[in-house]
Phi, psi and omega in degrees: 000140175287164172311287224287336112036270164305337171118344184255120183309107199294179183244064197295336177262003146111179170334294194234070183312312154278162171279355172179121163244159180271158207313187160311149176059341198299134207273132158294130125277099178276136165241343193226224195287004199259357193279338189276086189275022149299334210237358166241004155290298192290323164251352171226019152084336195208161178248118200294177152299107154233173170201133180308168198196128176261133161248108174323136144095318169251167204229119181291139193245143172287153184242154192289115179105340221219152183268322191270177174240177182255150197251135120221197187291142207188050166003138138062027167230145174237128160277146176272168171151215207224146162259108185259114165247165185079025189258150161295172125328314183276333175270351155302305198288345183277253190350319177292311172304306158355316203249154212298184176255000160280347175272155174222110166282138180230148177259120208254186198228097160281190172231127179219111143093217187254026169250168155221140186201179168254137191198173186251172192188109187306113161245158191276146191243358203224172185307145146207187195280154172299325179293161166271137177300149162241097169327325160290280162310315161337303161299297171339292194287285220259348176315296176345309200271296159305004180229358153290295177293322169333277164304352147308300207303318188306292178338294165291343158292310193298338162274357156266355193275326195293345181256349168322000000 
């Protein structure tokens, strides 16, 4: 069975997948499976400085086949999530590899508290479903499972960077 099969997003790009992800510190906007720190405990070891954070005009859209969602554009709509600050160089690059090749990272305009500021945020390229992902079934439903494969997936990184 594939990764993406299974519900976990394969690391179809190798490790160190872009030629540049951002730097030390630069804050992620999580929107989806990535806001949850069973599930980002289980790939960069640790739970990053978060705060909740609103993005305007787009919407996690549920995707055909797959337990996470995809960011797209989405007028007259607000996402909810998290500003994950502090992430590394290295811990960027885990993530990146993480995510399908339908994500593009962009750097977007939030909201946190009574501030606005900018951080990146995987947004989705490829087709999707009309529901909005629900974050709420997610936990319910599919963490469990979905935070077993993570550490499988962690696992097979970390043994393929050692045969690298």
């Amino acid at each position: 069975m594939s990764t993406a099969a299974a519900g976990v997003r394969p690391a179809s790009r190798g490790r160190w997948a872009r030629t540049r992800v951002p730097g030390d510190g630069q804050p992620l906007f999580a929107y989806g499976t990535l806001r949850f720190p069973e599930v980002l405990g289980e790939l960069i070891g640790r739970t990053p400085d978060s705060e909740p954070a609103t993005l305007a005009g787009a919407r996690p859209a549920a995707l055909p086949g797959r337990n996470y969602p995809g960011l797209v554009t989405a007028p007259d709509t607000v996402t909810e999530g998290f500003l994950l600050g502090g992430l590394t160089a290295d811990e960027w690059r885990i993530l990146d590899a993480f995510e399908d090749d339908e994500y593009e990272l962009r750097p977007v305009s939030v909201h946190a508290g009574d501030r606005e500021l900018y951080a990146w945020t995987y947004a989705w390229t490829a087709p999707v479903l009309a529901e909005t992902w629900s974050a709420t079934r997610f936990v319910t439903v599919e963490l469990p499972g979905y935070q077993a494969k993570c550490a499988a997936w962690r696992r097979d990184l970390v043994l393929l960077s050692e045969t690298v």
